[in-house]
C-alpha positions as CSV (number, residue, x, y, z in Angstrom):
1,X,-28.2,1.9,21.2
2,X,-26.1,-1.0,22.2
3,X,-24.5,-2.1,25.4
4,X,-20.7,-1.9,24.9
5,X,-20.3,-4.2,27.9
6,X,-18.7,-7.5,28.1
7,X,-20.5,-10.2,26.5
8,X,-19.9,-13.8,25.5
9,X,-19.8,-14.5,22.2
10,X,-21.2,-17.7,20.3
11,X,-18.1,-19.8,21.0
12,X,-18.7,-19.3,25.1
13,X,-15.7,-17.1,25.3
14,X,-15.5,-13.8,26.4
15,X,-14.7,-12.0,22.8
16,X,-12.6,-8.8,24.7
17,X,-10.3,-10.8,25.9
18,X,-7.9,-10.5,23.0
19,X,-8.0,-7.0,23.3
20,X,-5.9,-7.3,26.2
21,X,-3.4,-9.0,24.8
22,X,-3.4,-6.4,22.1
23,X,-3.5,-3.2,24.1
24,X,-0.5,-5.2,26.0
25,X,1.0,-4.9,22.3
26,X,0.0,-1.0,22.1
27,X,1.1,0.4,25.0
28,X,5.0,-0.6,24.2
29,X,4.7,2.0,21.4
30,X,5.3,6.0,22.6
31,X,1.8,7.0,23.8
32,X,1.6,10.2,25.9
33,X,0.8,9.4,29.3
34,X,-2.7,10.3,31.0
35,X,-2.9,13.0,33.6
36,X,-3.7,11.8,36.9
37,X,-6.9,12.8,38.4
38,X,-7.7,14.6,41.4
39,X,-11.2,12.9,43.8
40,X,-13.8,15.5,43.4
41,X,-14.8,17.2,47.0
42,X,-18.5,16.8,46.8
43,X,-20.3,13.7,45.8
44,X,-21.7,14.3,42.7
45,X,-21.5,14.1,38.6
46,X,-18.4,15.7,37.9
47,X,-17.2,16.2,34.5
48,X,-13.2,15.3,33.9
49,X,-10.4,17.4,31.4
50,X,-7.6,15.7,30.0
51,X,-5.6,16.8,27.7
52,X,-4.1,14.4,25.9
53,X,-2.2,14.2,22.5
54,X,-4.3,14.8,19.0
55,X,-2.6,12.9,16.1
56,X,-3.2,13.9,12.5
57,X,-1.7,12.0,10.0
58,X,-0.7,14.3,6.6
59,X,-0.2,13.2,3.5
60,X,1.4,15.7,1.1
61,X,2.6,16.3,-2.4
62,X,4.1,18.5,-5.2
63,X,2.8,19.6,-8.3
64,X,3.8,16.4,-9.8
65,X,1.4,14.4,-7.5
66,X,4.9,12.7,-5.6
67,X,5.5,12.9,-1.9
68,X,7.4,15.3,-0.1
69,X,9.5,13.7,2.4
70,X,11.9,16.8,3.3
71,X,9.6,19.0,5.0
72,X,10.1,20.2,8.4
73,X,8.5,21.2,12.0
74,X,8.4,24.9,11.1
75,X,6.8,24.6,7.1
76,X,3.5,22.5,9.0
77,X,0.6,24.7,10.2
78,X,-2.0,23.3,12.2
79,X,-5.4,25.0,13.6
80,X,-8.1,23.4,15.8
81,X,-11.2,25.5,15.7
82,X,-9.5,28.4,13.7
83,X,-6.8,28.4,17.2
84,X,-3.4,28.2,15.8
85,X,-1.2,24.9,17.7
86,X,2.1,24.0,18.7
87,X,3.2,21.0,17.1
88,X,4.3,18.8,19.9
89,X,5.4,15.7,18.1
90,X,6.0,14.9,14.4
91,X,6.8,11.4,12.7
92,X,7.6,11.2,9.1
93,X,7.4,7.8,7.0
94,X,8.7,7.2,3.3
95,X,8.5,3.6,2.1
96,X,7.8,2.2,5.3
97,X,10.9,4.0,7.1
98,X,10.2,5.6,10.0
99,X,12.1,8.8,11.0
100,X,11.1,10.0,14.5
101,X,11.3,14.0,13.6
102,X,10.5,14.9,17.0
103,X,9.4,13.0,19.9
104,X,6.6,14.2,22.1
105,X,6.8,15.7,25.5
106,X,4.5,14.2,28.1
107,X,1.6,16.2,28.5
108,X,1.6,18.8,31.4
109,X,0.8,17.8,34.8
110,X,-1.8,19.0,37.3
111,X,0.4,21.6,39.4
112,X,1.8,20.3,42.3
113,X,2.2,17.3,40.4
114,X,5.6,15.6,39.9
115,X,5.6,12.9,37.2
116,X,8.5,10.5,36.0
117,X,10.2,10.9,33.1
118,X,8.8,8.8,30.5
119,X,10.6,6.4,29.1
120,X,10.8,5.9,25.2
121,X,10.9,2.6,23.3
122,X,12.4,1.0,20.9
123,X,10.0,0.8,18.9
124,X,10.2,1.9,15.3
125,X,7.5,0.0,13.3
126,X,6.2,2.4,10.4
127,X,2.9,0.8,10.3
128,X,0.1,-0.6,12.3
129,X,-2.7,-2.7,10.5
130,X,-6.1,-4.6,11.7
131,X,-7.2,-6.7,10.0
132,X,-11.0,-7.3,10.9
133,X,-12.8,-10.4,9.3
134,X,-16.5,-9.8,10.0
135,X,-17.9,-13.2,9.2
136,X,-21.1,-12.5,10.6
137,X,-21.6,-10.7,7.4
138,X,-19.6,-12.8,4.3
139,X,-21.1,-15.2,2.2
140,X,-20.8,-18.7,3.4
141,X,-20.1,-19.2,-0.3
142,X,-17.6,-16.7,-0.6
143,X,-15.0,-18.2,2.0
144,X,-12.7,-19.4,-0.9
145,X,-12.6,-15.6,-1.9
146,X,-11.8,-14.5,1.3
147,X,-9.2,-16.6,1.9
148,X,-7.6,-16.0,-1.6
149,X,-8.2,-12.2,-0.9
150,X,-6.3,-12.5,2.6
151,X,-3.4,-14.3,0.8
152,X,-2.9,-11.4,-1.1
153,X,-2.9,-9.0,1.9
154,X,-0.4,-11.7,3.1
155,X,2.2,-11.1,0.4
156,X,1.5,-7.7,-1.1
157,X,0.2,-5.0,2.1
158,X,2.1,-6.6,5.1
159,X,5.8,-6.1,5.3
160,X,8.8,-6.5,7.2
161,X,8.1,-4.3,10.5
162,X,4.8,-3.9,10.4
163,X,3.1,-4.8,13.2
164,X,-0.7,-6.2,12.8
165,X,-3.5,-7.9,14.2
166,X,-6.3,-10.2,13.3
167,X,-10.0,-10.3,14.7
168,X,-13.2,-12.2,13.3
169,X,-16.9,-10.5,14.9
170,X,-18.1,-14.7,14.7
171,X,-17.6,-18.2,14.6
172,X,-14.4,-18.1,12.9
173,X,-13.0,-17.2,16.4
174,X,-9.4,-15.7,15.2
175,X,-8.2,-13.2,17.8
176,X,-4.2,-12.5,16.9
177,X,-2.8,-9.8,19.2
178,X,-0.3,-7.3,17.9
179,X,2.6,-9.2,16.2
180,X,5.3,-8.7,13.6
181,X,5.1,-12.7,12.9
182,X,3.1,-12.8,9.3
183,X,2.9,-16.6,10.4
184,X,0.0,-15.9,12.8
185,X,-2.0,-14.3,9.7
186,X,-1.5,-17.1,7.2
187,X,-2.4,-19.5,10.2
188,X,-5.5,-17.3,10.9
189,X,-6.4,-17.2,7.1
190,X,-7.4,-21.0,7.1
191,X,-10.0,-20.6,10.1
192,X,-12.0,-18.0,7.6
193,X,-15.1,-19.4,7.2
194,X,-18.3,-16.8,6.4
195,X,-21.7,-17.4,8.3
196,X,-23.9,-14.4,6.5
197,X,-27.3,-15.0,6.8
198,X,-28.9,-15.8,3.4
199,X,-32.0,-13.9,2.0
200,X,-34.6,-16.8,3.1
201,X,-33.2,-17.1,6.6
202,X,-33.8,-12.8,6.8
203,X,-37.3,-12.8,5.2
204,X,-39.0,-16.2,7.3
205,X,-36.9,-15.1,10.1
206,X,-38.1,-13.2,13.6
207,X,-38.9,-9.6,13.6
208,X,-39.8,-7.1,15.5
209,X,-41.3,-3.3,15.0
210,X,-37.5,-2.7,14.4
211,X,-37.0,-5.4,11.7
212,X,-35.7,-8.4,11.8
213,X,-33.9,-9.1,15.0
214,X,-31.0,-11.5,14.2
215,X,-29.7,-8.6,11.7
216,X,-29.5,-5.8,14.3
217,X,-28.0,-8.4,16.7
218,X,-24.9,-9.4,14.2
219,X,-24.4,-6.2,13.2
220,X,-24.3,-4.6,16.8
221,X,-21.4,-7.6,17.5
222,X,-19.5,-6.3,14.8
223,X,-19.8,-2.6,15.4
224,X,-19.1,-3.1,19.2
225,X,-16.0,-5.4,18.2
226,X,-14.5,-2.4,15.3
227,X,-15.2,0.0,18.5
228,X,-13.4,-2.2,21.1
229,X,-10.8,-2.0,18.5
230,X,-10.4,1.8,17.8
231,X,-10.8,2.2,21.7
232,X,-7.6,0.5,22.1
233,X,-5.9,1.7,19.1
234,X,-6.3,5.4,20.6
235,X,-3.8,4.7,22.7
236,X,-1.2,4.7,20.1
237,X,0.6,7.9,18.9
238,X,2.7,8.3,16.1
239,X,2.4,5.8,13.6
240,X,-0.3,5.3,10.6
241,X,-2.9,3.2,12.0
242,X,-5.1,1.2,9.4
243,X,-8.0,-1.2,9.7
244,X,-9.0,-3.2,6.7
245,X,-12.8,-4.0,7.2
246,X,-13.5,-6.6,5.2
247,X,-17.3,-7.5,5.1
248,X,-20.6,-7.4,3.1
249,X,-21.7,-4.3,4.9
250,X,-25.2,-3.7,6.5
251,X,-28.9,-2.8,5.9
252,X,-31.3,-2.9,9.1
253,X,-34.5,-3.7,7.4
254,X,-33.8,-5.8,4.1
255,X,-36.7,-7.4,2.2
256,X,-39.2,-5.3,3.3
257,X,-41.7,-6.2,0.9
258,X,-41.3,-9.8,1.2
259,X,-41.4,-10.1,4.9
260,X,-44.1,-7.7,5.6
261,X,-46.5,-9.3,2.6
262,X,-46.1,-5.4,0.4
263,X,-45.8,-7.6,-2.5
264,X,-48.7,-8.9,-5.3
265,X,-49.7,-11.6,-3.7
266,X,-49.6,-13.5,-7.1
267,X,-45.8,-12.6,-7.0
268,X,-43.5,-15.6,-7.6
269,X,-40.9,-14.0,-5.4
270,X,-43.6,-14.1,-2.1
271,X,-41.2,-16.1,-0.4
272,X,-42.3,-15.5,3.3
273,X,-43.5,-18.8,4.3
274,X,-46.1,-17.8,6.7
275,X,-47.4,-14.6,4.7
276,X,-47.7,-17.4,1.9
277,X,-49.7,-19.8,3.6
278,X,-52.4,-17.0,4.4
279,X,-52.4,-16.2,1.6
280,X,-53.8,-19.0,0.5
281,X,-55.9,-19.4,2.6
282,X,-57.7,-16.4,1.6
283,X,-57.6,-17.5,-1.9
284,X,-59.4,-20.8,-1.1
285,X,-62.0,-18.5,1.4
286,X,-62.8,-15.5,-0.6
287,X,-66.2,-14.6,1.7
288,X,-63.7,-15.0,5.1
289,X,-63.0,-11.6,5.1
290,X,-59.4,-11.8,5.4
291,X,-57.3,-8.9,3.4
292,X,-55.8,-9.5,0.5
293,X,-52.2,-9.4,1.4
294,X,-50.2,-6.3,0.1
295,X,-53.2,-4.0,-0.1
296,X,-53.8,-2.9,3.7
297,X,-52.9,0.6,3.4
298,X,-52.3,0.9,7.3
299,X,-49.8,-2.4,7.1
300,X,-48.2,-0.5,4.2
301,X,-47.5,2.9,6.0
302,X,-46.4,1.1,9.6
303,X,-43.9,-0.5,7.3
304,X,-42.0,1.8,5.4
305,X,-42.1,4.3,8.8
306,X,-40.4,0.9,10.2
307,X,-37.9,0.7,7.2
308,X,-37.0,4.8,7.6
309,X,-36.5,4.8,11.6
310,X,-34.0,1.6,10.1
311,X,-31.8,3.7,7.8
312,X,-31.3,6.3,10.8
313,X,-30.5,4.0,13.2
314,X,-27.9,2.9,10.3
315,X,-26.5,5.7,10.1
316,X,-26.4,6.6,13.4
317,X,-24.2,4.0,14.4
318,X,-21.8,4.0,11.4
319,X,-21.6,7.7,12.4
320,X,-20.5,6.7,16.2
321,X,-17.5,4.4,14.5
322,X,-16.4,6.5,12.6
323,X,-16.4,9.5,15.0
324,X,-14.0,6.6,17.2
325,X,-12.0,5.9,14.3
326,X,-11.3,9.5,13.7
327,X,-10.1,10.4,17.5
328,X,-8.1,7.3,17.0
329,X,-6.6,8.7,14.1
330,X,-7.2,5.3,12.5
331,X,-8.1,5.0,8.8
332,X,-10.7,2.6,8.2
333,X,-10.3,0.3,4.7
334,X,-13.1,-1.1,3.8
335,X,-13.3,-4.3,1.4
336,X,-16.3,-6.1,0.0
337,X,-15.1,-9.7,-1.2
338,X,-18.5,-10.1,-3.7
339,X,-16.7,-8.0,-5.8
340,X,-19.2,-7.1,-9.4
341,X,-22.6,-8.3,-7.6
342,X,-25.4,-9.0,-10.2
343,X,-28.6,-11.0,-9.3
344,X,-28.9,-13.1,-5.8
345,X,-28.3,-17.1,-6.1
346,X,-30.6,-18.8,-8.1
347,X,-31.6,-21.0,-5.3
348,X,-32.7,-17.7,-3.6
349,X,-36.2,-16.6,-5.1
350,X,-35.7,-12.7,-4.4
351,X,-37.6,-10.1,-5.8
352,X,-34.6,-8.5,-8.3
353,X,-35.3,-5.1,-7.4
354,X,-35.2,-5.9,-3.8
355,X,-32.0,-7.5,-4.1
356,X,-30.8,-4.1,-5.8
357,X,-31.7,-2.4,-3.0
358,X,-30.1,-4.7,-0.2
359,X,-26.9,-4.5,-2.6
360,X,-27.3,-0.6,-2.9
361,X,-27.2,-0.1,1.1
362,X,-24.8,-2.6,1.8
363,X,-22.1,-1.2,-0.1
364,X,-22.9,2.4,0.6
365,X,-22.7,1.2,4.4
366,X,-19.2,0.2,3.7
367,X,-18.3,3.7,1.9
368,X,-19.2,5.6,4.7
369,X,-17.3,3.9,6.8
370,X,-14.0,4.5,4.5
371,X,-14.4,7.7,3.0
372,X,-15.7,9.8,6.8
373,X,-12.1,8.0,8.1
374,X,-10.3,8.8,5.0
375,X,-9.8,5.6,3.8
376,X,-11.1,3.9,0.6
377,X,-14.1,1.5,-0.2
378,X,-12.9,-1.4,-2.1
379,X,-16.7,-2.3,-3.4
380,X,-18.5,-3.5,-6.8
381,X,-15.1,-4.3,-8.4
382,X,-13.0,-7.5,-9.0
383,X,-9.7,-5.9,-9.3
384,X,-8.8,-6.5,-5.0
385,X,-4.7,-5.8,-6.2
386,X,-5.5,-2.3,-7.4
387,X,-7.3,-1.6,-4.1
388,X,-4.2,-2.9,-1.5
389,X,-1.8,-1.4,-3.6
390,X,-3.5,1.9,-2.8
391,X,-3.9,0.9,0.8
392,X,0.0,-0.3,0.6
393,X,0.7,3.6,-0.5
394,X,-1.2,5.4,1.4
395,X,-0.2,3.9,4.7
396,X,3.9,3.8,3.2
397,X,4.2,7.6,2.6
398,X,3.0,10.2,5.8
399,X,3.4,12.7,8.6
400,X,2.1,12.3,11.5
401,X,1.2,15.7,13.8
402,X,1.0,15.8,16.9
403,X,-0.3,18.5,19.4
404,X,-2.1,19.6,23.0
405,X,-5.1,21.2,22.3
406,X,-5.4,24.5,23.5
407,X,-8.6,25.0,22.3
408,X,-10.8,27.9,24.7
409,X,-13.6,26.1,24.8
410,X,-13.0,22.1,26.3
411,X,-16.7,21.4,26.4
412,X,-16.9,21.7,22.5
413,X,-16.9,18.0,21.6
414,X,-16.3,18.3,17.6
415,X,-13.2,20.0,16.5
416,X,-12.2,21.0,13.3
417,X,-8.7,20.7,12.3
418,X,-6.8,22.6,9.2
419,X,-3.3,21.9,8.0
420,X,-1.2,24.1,5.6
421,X,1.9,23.8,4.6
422,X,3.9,27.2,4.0
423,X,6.1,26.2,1.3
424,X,4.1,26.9,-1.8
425,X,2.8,24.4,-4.7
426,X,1.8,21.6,-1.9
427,X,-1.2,19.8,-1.9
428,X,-2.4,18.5,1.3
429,X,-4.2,15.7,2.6
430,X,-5.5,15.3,6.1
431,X,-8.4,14.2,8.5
432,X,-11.0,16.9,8.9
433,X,-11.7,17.2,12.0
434,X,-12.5,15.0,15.5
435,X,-14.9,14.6,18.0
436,X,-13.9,14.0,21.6
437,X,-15.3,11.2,23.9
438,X,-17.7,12.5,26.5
439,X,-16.5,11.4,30.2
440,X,-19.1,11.7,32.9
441,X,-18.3,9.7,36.1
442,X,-20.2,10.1,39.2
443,X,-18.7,9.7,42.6
């Protein structure tokens, strides 16, 4: 598992720092305020309860597949864990218009505690969007694409009132804080620039009994940068929240085969440089000794254990962003900008089925990531417009929910949630359920 600390990213500035600019943007919008906490009396681990608002956004429609934009508190039903709850705040947005149905109440207090009112804002924006370039993993080569797919975000997803940001995970160093200015996004778009690494650079590359090291490094930066993100966006109540993810997506141990020397060592696609030298070398020494590379059945078995503790430490950690997505109440969009893939570069000598299989788990990376948030995977297609005018309608047309938990048992961290909606012939759509953030402090 990774540090979430501060660190300093390849530019020699401290990468958070835009994050307070945009939880600076954040907090102006109608957040519930935190309970204050009490010092513990003894010194020692102490567990803290908050209750703080859950938001649910709801999507629903009629038999005609059309939303239903007339609906009120009292025809919306929502459980947690089966336990019936009071709807404490509710939003609804058609087009892009906001109508604030009912404005929460600050959470309850600690007794003996008297808060402030709370004051609300002025505030209406109907959406909030993201936008996270991870150019840590997008083809140098496919920059052009990028920028032209941006461009289209520019002019068809983002409109008037929407409020967005703009954060890269590496050299392209754009950090654009919370903003209704769609100047700061076409300024950012020209500052795109993709620094994936290619297949060569993965399979000569350093490794260790985890694979090869650079890959788990980039793709820790851009995990801990999306959950720096959803972090700050949890602070936000009341309005859609959407991150487009736009990125090749992520496989832990690519190119098995050719790094670890799996393949016939007559293969033209033995591209490790070192694993091909010794190999020659036992070609041109046949009484050395040496193993024939590919054929040591303890080399084989060490490396495909290596390859499945890799998939689980994959999924692991696109499980722990999207559980933060989903207590942000954030729906994550993911994009892949190679569109149709076929075979790898033909300056790239990869073995095709290998290539297949680095394609395979990239994109599936990128569909868990959409469809746990309830979002969609824009991946193996060329059609981009299709894809943001889905996003565009999705985040146009919504309820948001919003509630205290009373749920009897706190120390549950995974909740399910269930929405109905009494009048009859609805269809709804809704997040599934959350899992709460563990807080342990010791005093």
């Amino acid at each position: 598992m990774y540090n979430r600390g501060m660190r300093l990213n390849r530019t020699g500035v401290w990468s958070p720092i835009w994050l307070v600019a945009l939880t600076a943007g954040l907090c102006a919008q109608n957040a519930a305020p935190p309970v204050p906490q009490t010092e513990p009396a003894a010194q020692r681990p102490t567990f803290r309860v908050q209750i703080d608002l859950v938001s649910s956004d709801v999507v629903v429609h009629d038999e005609k597949g059309n939303f239903v934009s007339d609906l009120t508190k009292d025809q919306f039903e929502v459980f947690e864990d089966g336990v019936r709850q009071t709807i404490a705040s509710m939003t609804m947005s058609h087009g892009g218009r906001v109508t604030n149905v009912l404005a929460p109440p600050p959470a309850p207090p600690p007794e003996g505690i008297i808060l402030p009112p709370s004051r609300r804002t002025n505030d209406v924006s109907g959406r909030i969007f993201v936008f996270l370039v991870d150019d840590l993993h997008l083809e140098f080569g496919s920059t052009i694409r990028v920028r032209e797919i941006f461009k289209k975000i520019s002019k068809n997803l983002v409109h008037d009132g929407d409020m967005f940001a703009m954060v890269s995970t590496g050299t392209s160093s754009i950090a654009v804080a919370m903003t209704y200015d769609r100047k700061r996004l076409d300024e950012s778009i020209e500052k795109i620039t993709g620094g994936e690494l290619r297949p060569s650079d993965i399979i000569d590359g350093p490794a260790n009994s985890e694979g090869p090291t650079e890959v788990r490094h980039r793709a820790h930066v851009a995990f801990e940068t999306v959950y720096d993100v959803l972090q700050h966006l949890e602070q936000v109540h009341n309005r859609r929240k959407a991150l487009v993810y736009v990125s090749d997506g992520y496989h832990f141990n690519p190119f098995l085969e050719a790094r670890m020397g799996l393949m016939d060592p007559n293969s033209p696609f033995l591209q490790n440089t070192m694993l091909r030298m010794m190999n020659d070398v036992d070609k041109n020494n046949p009484d050395g000794g040496g193993q024939i590379l590919g054929q040591d059945p303890v080399a084989r078995y060490q490396a495909r254990e290596t390859g499945v503790f890799a998939d689980a430490d994959l999924a692991r950690e696109l499980g722990e962003v999207t559980r933060a997505a989903n207590r942000a109440n954030t729906t994550i969009y993911t994009l892949d900008p190679r569109g149709l893939i076929g075979q790898p570069d033909i300056d790239q000598t990869v073995d095709p089925q290998q290539w297949l299989d680095f394609v395979r788990t990239t994109q599936n990376s990128l569909r868990v990531l959409a469809e746990e948030t309830g979002g969609i995977a824009i991946v193996n297609m060329n059609d981009f417009d299709k894809g943001l005018k889905q996003i565009d309608a999705d985040s146009s047309d919504y309820y948001v929910l919003g509630y205290y938990s009373t749920n009897p048992d706190p120390l549950k961290r995974q909740r399910k949630i269930d929405v109905r909606v009494t009048r009859p012939g609805m269809s709804v759509f809704f997040r599934k359920d959350y899992v709460l953030r563990p807080v342990l402090t010791a005093k």
